[in-house]
One Martini backbone bead per residue (centre of mass of N, CA, C, O) as a GRO file, in nm:
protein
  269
    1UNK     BB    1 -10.471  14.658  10.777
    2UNK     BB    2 -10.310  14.556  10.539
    3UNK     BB    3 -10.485  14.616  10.246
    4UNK     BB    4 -10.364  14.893  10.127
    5UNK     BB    5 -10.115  14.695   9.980
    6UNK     BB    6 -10.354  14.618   9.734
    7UNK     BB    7 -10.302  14.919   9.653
    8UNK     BB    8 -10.232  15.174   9.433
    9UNK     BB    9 -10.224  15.405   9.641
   10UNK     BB   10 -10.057  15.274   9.877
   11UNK     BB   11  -9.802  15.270   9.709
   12UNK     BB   12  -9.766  15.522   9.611
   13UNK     BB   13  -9.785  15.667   9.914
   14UNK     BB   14  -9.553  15.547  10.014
   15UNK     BB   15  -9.320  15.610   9.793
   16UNK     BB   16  -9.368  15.945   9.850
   17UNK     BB   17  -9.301  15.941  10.128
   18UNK     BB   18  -9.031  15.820  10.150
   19UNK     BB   19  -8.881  16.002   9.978
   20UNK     BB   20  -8.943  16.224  10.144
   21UNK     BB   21  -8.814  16.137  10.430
   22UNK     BB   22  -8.570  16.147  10.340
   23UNK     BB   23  -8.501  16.450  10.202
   24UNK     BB   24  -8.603  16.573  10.480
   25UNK     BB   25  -8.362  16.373  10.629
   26UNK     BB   26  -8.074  16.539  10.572
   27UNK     BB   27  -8.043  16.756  10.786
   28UNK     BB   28  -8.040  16.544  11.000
   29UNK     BB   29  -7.762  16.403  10.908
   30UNK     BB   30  -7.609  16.656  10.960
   31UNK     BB   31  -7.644  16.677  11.246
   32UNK     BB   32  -7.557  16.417  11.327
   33UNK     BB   33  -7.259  16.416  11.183
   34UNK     BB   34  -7.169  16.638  11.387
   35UNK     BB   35  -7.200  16.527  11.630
   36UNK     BB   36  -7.073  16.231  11.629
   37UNK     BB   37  -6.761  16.420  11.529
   38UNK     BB   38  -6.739  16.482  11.872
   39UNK     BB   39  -6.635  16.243  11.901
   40UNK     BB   40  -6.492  15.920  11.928
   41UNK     BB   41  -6.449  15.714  11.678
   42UNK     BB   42  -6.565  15.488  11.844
   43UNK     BB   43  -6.862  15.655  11.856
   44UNK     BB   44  -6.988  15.737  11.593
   45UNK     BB   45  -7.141  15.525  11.473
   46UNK     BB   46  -7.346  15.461  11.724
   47UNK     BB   47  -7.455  15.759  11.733
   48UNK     BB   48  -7.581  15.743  11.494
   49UNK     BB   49  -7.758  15.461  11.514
   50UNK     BB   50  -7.889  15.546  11.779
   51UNK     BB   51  -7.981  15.803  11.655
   52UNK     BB   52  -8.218  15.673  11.454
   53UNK     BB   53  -8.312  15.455  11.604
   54UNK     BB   54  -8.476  15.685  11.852
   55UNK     BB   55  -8.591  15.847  11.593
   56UNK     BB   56  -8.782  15.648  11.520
   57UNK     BB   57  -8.967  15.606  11.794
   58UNK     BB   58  -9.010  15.918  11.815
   59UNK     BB   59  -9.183  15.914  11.555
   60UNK     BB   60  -9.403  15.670  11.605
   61UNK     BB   61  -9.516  15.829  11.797
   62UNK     BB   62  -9.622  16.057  11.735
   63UNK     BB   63  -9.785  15.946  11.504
   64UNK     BB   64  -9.988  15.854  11.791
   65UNK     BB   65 -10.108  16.084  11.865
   66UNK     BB   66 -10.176  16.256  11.605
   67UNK     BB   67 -10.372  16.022  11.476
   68UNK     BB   68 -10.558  16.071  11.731
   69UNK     BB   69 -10.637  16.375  11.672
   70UNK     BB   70 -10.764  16.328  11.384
   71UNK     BB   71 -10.982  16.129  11.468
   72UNK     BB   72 -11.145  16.348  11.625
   73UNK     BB   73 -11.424  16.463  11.395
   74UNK     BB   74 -11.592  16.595  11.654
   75UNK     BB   75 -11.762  16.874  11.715
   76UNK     BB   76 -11.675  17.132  11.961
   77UNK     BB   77 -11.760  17.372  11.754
   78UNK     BB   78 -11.960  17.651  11.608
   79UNK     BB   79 -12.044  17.837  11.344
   80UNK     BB   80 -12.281  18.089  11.276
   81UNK     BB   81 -12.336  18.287  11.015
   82UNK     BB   82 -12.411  18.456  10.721
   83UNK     BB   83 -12.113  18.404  10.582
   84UNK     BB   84 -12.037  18.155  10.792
   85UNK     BB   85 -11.956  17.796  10.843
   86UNK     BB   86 -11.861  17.563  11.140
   87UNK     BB   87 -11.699  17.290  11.232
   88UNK     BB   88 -11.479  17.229  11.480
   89UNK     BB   89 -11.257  17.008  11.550
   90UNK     BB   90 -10.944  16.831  11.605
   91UNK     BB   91 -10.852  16.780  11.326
   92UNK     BB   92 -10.889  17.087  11.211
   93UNK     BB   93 -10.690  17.178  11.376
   94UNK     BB   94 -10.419  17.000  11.332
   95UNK     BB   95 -10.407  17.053  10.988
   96UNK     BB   96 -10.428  17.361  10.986
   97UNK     BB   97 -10.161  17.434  11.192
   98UNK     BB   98 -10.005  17.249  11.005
   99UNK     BB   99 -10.031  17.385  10.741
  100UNK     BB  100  -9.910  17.650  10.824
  101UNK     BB  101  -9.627  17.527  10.894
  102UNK     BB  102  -9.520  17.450  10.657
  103UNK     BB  103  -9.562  17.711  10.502
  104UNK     BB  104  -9.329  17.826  10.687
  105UNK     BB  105  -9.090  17.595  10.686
  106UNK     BB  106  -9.074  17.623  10.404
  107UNK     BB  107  -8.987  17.902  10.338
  108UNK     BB  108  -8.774  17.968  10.564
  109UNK     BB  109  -8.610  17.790  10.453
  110UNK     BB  110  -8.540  17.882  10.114
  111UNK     BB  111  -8.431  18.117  10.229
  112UNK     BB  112  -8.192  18.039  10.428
  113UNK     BB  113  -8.069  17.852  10.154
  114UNK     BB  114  -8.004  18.122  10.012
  115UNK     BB  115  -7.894  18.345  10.217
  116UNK     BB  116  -7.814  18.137  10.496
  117UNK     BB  117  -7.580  17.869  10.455
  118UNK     BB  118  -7.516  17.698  10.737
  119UNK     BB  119  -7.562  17.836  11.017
  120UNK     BB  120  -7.666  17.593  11.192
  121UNK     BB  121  -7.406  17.397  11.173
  122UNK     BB  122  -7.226  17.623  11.321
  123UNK     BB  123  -7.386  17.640  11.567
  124UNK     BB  124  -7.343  17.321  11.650
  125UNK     BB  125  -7.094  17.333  11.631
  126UNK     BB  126  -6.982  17.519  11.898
  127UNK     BB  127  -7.074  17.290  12.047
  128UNK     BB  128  -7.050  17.073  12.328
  129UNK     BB  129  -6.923  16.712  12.368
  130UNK     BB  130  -6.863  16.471  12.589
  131UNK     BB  131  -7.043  16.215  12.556
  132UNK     BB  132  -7.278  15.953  12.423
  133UNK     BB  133  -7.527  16.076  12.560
  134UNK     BB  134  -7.539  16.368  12.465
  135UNK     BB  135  -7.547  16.323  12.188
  136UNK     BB  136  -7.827  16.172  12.195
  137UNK     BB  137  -7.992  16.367  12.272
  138UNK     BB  138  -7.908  16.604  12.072
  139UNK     BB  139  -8.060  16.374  11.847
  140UNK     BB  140  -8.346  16.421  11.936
  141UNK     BB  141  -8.364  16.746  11.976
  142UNK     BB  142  -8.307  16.745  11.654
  143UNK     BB  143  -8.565  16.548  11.540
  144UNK     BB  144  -8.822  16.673  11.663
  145UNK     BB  145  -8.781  16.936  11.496
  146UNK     BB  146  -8.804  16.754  11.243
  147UNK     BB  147  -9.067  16.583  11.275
  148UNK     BB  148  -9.283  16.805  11.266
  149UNK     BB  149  -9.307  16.818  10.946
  150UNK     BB  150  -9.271  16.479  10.871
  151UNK     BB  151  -9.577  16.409  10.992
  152UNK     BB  152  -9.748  16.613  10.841
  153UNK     BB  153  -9.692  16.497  10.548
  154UNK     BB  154  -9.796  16.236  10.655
  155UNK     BB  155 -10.074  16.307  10.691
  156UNK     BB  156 -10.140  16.437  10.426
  157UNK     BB  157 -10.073  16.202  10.248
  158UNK     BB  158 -10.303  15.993  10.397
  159UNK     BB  159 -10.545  16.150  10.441
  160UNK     BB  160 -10.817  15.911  10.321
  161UNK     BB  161 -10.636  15.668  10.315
  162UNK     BB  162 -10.825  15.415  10.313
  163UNK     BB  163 -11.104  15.266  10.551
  164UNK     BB  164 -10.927  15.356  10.758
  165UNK     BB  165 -10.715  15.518  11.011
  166UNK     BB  166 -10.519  15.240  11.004
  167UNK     BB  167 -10.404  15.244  10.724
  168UNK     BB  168 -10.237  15.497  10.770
  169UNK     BB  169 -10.076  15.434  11.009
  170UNK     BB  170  -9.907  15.194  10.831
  171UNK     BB  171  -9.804  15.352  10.650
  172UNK     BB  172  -9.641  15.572  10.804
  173UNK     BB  173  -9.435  15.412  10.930
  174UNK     BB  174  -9.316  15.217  10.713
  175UNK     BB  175  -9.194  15.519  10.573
  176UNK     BB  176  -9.054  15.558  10.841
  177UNK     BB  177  -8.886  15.292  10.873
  178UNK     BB  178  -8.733  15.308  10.591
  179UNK     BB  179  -8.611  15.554  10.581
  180UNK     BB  180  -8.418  15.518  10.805
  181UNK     BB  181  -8.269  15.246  10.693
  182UNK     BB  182  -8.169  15.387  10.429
  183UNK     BB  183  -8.000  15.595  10.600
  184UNK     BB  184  -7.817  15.419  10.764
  185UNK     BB  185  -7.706  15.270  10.474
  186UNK     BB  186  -7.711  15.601  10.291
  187UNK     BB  187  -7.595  15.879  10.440
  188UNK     BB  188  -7.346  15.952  10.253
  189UNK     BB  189  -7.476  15.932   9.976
  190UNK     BB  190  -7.730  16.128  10.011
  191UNK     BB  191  -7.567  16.359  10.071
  192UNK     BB  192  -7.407  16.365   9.803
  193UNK     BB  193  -7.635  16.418   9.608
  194UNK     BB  194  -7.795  16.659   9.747
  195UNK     BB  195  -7.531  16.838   9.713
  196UNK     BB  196  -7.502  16.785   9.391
  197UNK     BB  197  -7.853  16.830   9.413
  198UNK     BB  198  -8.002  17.067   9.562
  199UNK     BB  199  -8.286  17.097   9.377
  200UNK     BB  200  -8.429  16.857   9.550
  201UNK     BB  201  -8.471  17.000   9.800
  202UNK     BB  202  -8.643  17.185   9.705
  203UNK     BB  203  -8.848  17.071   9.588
  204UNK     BB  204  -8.943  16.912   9.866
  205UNK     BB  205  -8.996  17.195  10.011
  206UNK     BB  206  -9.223  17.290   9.805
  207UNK     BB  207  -9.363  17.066   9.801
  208UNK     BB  208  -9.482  17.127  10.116
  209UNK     BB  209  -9.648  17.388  10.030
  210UNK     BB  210  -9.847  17.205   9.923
  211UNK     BB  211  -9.920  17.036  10.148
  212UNK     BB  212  -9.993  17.314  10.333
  213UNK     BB  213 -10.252  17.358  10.151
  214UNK     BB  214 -10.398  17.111  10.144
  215UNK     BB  215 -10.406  17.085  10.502
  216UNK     BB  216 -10.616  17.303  10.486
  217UNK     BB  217 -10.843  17.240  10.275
  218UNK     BB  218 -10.906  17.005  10.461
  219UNK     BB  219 -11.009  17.125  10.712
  220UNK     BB  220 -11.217  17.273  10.608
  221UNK     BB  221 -11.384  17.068  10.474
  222UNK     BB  222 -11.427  16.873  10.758
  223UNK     BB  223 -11.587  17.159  10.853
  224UNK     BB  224 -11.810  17.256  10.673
  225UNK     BB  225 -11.706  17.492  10.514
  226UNK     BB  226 -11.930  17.816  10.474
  227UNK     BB  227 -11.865  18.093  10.204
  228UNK     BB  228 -12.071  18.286  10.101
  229UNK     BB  229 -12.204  17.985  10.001
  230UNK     BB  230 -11.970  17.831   9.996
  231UNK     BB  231 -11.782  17.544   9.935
  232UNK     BB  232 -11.499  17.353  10.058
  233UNK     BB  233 -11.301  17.160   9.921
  234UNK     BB  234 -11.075  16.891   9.811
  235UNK     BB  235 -10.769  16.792   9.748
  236UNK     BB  236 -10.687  16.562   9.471
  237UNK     BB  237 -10.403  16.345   9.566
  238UNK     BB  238 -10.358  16.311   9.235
  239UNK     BB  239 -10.252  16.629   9.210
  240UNK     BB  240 -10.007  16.560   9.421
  241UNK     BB  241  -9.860  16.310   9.253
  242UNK     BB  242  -9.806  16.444   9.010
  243UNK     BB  243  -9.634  16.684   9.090
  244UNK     BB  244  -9.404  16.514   9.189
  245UNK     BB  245  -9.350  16.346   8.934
  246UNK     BB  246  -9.340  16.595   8.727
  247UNK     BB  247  -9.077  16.726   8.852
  248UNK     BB  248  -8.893  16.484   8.909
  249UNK     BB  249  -8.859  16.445   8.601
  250UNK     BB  250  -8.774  16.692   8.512
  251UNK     BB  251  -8.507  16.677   8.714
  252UNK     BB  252  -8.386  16.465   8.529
  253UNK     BB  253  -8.369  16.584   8.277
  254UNK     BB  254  -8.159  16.831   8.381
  255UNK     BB  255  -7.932  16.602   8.481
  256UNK     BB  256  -7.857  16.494   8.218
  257UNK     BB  257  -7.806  16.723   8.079
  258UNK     BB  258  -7.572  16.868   8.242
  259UNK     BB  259  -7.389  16.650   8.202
  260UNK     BB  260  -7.390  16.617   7.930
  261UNK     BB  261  -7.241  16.952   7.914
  262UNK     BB  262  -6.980  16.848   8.054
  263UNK     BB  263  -6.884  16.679   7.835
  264UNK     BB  264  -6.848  16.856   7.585
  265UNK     BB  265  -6.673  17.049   7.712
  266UNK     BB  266  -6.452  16.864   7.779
  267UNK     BB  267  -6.455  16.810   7.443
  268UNK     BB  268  -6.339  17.112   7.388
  269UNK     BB  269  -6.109  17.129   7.544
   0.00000   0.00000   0.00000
């Protein structure tokens, strides 16, 4: 089972995804910590920690209900037309809708924080919480609804990677624990980075449609999906590891230039 991670594949798609699950994960630390925030000090810590412990086992289930419905490979309906072929599975049915779901949420999300940045925070705030329980129910129901894109990136990412069904579902928690830890030690840090650095926000957005392009394009394909006798291929995950390295490279040299041109400027006044 753990074979994967003794491949270079498995450990790219691990860094590519935990990195991907932090910056995906930063909107809702920004929940998390508004919702704390409305307790008493002595319980937002607690609830910061518990909230997070709790939104990782729920991310975890998730994970296997998702994995075993991906895994049902054999088709159960199948279509065969003149110009149509294919065969439904549920596995391509959940890539597909999962695939489009990603296409609306990232686009979604992208419109909202151009045209009315902060409006979620502000309607949270807005919301009263008297105990420490109702807290962490309420960072729950705001994880799940985090969770399910956050998931399907992780199917995107891993499917096909490995010998076994099991060795992504592997891949998918570890990037799931990790990121949850990393965020617990550094959930301050990583949002002021992100705050000084909307762009990379973005950037992970961005992913996110390239990622529900990928997860249609590969429904159709396990679907042995034939157009006007044309067969739709899978695309190689080597060309979307590719574009993730060099946009955040891109974007690394973006923030170093910006950084010299206001010492520059500095040094001019």
């Amino acid at each position: 089972m753990f074979e994967i991670f003794t491949t270079t594949d498995g450990w790219v798609a691990l860094l590519t995804l935990t990195f991907l699950e932090i910056i995906l994960g930063i909107d809702n630390i920004v929940f998390i910590s508004i919702t704390a925030n409305k307790l008493p000090k002595k319980q937002q810590k607690k609830a910061t920690n518990w909230g997070l412990l709790l939104a990782m086992v729920q991310r975890i289930i998730l994970l296997f209900v998702v994995s075993y419905l991906v895994a049902l490979k054999k088709p159960f309906y199948s279509i065969n037309s003149s110009w149509l072929s294919l065969g439904i599975s549920w596995q391509s049915l959940i890539l597909f809708f999962g695939g489009l779901f990603l296409l609306y949420k990232s686009t979604s999300e992208i419109h909202e924080k151009l045209d009315t940045p902060g409006q979620e925070e502000n309607q949270l705030k807005a919301k009263k919480i008297t105990s420490l329980k109702n807290a962490i129910v309420q960072i729950l129901l705001i994880d799940f609804i985090f969770s399910i894109d956050s998931i399907l990136t992780a199917v995107g990412m891993t499917n096909g990677i490995g010998n076994t069904p099991e060795d992504a579902l592997v891949l998918m928690v570890t990037a799931v624990v990790v990121s949850i830890l990393i965020m617990m030690l550094f959930a301050n840090t990583i949002r002021t980075f992100i705050n000084q650095n909307p762009s990379v926000q973005m950037l992970a957005l961005s992913f996110l449609i390239l990622i529900g392009f990928m997860l249609v394009t590969e429904a159709a394909h396990l679907s042995g999906t034939i157009i006007f006798g044309n067969e739709i291929g899978a695309i190689p995950k080597g060309y979307l590891y590719f574009a993730i390295t060099f946009s955040l490279l891109v974007e690394f040299l973006n923030t170093k230039l910006k950084k010299k041109v206001k010492v520059e400027e500095k040094k001019g006044v």
